[in-house]
Structures are given as structure tokens and as C-alpha cells.
N, C-alpha and C positions, 0 to 999 in steps of 0.2 A: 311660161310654165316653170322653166326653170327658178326664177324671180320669184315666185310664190314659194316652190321649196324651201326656196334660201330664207324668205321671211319666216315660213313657220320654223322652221330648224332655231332659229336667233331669237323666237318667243318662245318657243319651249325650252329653251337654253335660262332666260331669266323667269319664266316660272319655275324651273326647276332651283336655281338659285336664291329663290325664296323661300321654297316649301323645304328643302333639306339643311339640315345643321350642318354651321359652317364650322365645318372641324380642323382647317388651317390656324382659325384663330381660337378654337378652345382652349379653357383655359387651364392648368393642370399646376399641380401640388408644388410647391417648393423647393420642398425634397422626399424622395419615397426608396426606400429598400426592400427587397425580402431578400428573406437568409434563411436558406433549408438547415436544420442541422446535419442532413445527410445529402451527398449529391451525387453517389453511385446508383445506378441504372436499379429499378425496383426497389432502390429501397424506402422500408418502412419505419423500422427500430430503432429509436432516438432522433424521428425525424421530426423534429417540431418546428414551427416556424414564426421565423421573429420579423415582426413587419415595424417599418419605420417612418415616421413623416413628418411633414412641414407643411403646417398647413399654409392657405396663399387665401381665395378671397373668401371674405365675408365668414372669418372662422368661427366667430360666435353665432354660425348658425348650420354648423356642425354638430351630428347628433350621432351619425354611424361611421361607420369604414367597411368598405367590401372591399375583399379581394378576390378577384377572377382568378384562376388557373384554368390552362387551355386544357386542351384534348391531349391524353398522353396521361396525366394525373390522373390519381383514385381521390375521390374524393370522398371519405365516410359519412352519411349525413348522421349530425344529432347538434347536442351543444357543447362541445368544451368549452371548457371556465378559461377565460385568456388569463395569462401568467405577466403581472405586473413588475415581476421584481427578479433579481439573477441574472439583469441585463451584463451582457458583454462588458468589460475595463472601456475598451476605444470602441465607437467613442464613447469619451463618459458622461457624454452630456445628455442621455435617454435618460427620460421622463417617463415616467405613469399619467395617461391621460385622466384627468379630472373625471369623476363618477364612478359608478359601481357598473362595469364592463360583462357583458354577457353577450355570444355570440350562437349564431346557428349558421351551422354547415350543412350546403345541399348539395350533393352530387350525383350524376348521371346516371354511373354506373360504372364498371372498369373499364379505366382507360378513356372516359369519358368528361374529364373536367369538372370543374364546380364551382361554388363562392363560397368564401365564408364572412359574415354579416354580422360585426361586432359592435353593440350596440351602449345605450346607459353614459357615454360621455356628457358632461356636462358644460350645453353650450358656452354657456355666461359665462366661462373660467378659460376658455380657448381662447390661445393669442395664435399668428404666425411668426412668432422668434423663437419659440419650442419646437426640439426635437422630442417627439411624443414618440414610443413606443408599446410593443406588448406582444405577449407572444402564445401561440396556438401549439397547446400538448402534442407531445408523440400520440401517434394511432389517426389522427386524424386524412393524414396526407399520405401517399403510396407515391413515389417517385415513375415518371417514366420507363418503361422496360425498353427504349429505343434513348444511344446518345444522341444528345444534339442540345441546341439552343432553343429555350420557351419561353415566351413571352407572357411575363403575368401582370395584369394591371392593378392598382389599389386606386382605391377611389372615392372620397369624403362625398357623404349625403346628409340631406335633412332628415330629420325626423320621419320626413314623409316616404325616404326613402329616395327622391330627388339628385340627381348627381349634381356637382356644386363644381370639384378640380376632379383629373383623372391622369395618372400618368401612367406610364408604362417601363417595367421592367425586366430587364432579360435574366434569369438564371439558367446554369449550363449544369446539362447529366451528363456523364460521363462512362467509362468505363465498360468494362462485358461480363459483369458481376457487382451485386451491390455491395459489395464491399472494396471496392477499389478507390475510394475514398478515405481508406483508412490504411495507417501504417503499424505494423504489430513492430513493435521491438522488443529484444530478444538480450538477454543480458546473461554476465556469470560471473561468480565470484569466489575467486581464488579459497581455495582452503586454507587455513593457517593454525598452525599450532607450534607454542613458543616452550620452551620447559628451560629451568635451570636450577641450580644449588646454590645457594647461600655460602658454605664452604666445602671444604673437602673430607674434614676431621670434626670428631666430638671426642669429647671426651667424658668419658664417666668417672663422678669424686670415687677417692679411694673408698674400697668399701670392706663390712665386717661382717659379724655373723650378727651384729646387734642390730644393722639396719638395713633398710633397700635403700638404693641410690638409683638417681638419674641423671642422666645428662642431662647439657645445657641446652644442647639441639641444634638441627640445622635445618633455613626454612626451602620448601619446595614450593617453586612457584610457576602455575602452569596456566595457559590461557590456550583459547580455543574459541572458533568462529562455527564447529561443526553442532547440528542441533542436535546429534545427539553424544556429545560429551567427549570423555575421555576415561581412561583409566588407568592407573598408577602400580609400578609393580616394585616390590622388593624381593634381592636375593642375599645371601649369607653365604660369602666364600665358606665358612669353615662349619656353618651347622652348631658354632658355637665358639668361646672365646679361649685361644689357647695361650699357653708361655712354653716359652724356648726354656726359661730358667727353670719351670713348676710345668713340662711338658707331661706327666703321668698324672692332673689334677685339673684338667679343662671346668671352665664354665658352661655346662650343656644350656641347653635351650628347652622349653619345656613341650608339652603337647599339641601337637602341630592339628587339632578337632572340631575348627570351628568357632570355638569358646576361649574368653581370652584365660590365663592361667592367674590365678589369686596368687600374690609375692606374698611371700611370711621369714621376714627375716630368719637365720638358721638353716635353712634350706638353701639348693643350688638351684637358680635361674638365669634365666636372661633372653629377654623379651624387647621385642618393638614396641613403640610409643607414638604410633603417628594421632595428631589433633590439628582444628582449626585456627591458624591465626588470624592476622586479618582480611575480614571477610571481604568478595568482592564487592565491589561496586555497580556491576551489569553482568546480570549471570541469569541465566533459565533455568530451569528442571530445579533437581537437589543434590545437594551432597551426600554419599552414600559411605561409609565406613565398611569396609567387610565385616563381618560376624564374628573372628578370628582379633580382627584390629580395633571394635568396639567400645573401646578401652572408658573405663568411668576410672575417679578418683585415681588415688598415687599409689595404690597396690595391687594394679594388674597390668599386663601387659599380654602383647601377642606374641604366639612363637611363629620361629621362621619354619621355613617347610623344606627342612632338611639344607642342601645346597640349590635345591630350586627355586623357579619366581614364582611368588605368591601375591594376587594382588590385594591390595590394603586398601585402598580407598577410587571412589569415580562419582563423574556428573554426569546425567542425563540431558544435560543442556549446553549451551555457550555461558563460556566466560572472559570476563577482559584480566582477572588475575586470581586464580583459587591461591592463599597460600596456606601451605599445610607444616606443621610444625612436627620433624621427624626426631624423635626421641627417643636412647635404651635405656634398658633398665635391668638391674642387677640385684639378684643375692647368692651371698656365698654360705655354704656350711662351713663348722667350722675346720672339715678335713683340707679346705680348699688349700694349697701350697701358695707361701708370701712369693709373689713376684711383681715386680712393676713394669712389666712389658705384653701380659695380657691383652690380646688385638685379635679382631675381625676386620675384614672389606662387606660393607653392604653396597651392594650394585643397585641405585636407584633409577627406574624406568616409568616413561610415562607413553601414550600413544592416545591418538584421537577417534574416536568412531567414526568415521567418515561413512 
């Protein structure tokens, strides 16, 4: 009785051995990848997926590729268009598989797994020494909401749909949030702003009641990293140009109203002159004159605002070098007293809007 058991157990042993696929010796791809663009737990958003192979037998009679995804993936059915091109630098050696590629994606349900069944390669042109690639748009694929390791297989078919190679590959989800795959970086950058003067003195030519005179100037040169700018302030120790020698005959300054003052030789002035020199090279916004400092042509200028600061000029932007060319300007009547020591201090000021 026993002897009988033992015999049927050892026939069913090799019927079975015959009727089942001997899957020790299947035979499988070359080489296969998949690469989630996202590999935090749930996610979806720029998750596309780039699959890669090698094919091994009989590859010109290669006409599809499936890829399984287990239970854990969402798998959206419809058809995205596989993406042949914007392959990864390394390696560089991914190919676009020969023909016009189209695929259909089926899946379960959530959390239920799926294929997607990419199709239109064209056999005649398949070797096994290419690394073929191609890649499946975001939206299609939903990451596992549990970490761990998944086993996804890709797997070259005939036409008929037929399995030919089949490997298997593990990608790993991670995390307790889908975005723990990703790293924000967080950066600052310092503020700066640089100012200085060209010199310390100007001087204005001697002047009459025949004509206006100007200086020769001094240049202001300000830079700034803040978007939105800067602004530039001038003040007037004295409200106006005095002498020790001709102390009861000052040079005033004219109307301090917004508008710059018309010079007319004969008369008593004396006005600010700020303009552009050379312009920057990397700058935003625009350069702004006050209304006061506006200044067109060689016979107006601005007045000062008594012994306060008044600002003359600003950017609404960054620059790598505004420079502004500070210049006065004079006239005298003819009561004005001869002296040659006539002097103000202009206090130049600039500040960034930060």
C-alpha cells in the first residue's frame, strides 16, 4: 500500500513537471530599469516613469513592453503618449526604441496595481546591444501609501502579446508623507549697497553778472542689490554761498518749489546740477530725478531746501553702478561783493530701500 503511494506521488511529480512553465530557466531581458520620478509614499505629481531595457532573445520579434506594477500602485487606465526624448545625462547611452510608440494603461482600482502595454516598436530594427528606453507622463502612476520595497516586472512581447524575456525589478517607497523625497533649499542674500565721491571739492569758474557758470563736478557713484532701489539726498551747510571778505553780499539760493529755477545772468543764484554720467551696465527699474533737480539745458538748476536734506535723485531697482554727475551753478547780480573765498559744504547722502 505504501509502494503504491510512493509511486503515484513520483508520477504526479513528473506530470506536473511537464504541464507547468519551467520558470528556473526563463529566460529574461538583459537589462531592465524603472525609475519613478517620485518615490515618497502617495505620491503622484511629477511622477512619471522611465523604463529601460536590453533586449536578450529573438529581439526582432519584439513588438510590445509591459510593465506590471503590484498591488500598492494606482494605476490610472487610458493612454499616455510614452515620452521618447529628455532622457537622464547617465546613462547616456538611452535610445528611443525604433517606431511610433503608443501605450494603454489598465488598472484595478486604488491601491490595486496594473500594466502599462507600450506598443508600435518596430521589430526589423531591434538589436540586443541597445539600451532602448522611454518614459510614461505624470498622472498616470499614484505611488504606494505604505513604505517598503515593490516588485515591478517589464516584459518584452510579440505582437500577439506573447511573453518572450521578463525580468524583475524592485523600486523602494519611502517616507510618511509624499514628499519626503524631496529636499527644499532655502537660501539669502546678503544686502549691499556701496556709495562714494569722486572728490571732495568743486569748484565754480569765476563768475559776472554777464554770465552763469558751472562747475566742473563731482561723480556720485552708487550701487545696490535691493529691488527696490535707492535714494540720494543733498544738504547745504549755509542755504547759500557766503565770504568772510564780502560777508553782507551772500550768493542765496533760489526757490526751494518743486521746479527747477531759470538762471538769467544779472540776477543772484545758485542752484544744484545733478545728471547722468555713465550709465549702468546691469540695473532694473529707472532712474528718477526729483522735480526740483529735473534740470534740462545750462540755465536752470535746483535750489537747496534751506539747510535740510532734499532728495535729488532714486532707482526703483538694482544696480551694479548708477553714476550721477553733481554739479553748481551760479549767478551773480551786479551788487554781489568781489571776493574770492565764497564757499558752501554740500553733505552728499545716499540709502537703499531695502
Amino acid at each position: 500500500m505504501f509502494k503504491n503511494k510512493r509511486a503515484l506521488i513520483i508520477i504526479g511529480g513528473l506530470i506536473a513537471s511537464l504541464l507547468l512553465p519551467d520558470f528556473a530557466t526563463a529566460a529574461s531581458l538583459t537589462q531592465a530599469g524603472v525609475s519613478l520620478g517620485r518615490l515618497g509614499i502617495g505620491a503622484t505629481s511629477a511622477n512619471d516613469v522611465l523604463v529601460t531595457f536590453k533586449l536578450n532573445t529573438t529581439p526582432t520579434s519584439v513588438a510590445k513592453i509591459t510593465v506590471t506594477l503590484p498591488a500598492g500602485f494606482t494605476v490610472t487606465s487610458g493612454t499616455p503618449t510614452p515620452a521618447t526624448t529628455g532622457f537622464p545625462n547617465t546613462p547616456a547611452s538611452i535610445t528611443a526604441p525604433p517606431g511610433t510608440l503608443a501605450s494603454v494603461a489598465t488598472g484595478g482600482g486604488a491601491g490595486a496595481g496594473g500594466t502599462i502595454v507600450v506598443s508600435g516598436l518596430t521589430s526589423a530594427s531591434l538589436n540586443n546591444t541597445t539600451l532602448y528606453g522611454f518614459d510614461i507622463p505624470t498622472g498616470t502612476v499614484q505611488n504606494p501609501g505604505t513604505a517598503g520595497q515593490y516588485t515591478v516586472t517589464v516584459e518584452s512581447d510579440t505582437s500577439g502579446g506573447s511573453p518572450i524575456d521578463t525580468t524583475s525589478t524592485t523600486v523602494s517607497i519611502f517616507g510618511v508623507s509624499a514628499n519626503q523625497d524631496q529636499v527644499t533649499v532655502n537660501e539669502s542674500v546678503s544686502p549691499n549697497f556701496t556709495f562714494s565721491l569722486s572728490a571732495n571739492s568743486d569748484t565754480v569758474p569765476k563768475v559776472d553778472s554777464s554770465a552763469t557758470q558751472t562747475s566742473t563736478g563731482v561723480n556720485m557713484d552708487v550701487s545696490t542689490n535691493s529691488p527696490l532701489g535707492y535714494t540720494a539726498y543733498v544738504a547745504s551747510k549755509n542755504g547759500e554761498l557766503t565770504s568772510a571778505t564780502s560777508p553782507t553780499t551772500p550768493i542765496t539760493t533760489g526757490t526751494f518749489d518743486g521746479t527747477p529755477d531759470s538762471m538769467s545772468p544779472g540776477t543772484t543764484d545758485y542752484g544744484f546740477v545733478p545728471s547722468t554720467g555713465t550709465a549702468c551696465s546691469t540695473c532694473t527699474g529707472s532712474l528718477t530725478y526729483d522735480p526740483e533737480y529735473a534740470v534740462s539745458g545750462g540755465s536752470h538748476s535746483g535750489s537747496f531746501n534751506g539747510t535740510n536734506f532734499a532728495s535729488f535723485v532714486s532707482r526703483d531697482g538694482s544696480t551694479n553702478d548708477d553714476q550721477i554727475v553733481l554739479k553748481e551753478r551760479v549767478d551773480v547780480a551786479t551788487t554781489i561783493g568781489f571776493a574770492n573765498d565764497y564757499t558752501d559744504t554740500l553733505t552728499i547722502v545716499a540709502a537703499g530701500n531695502f
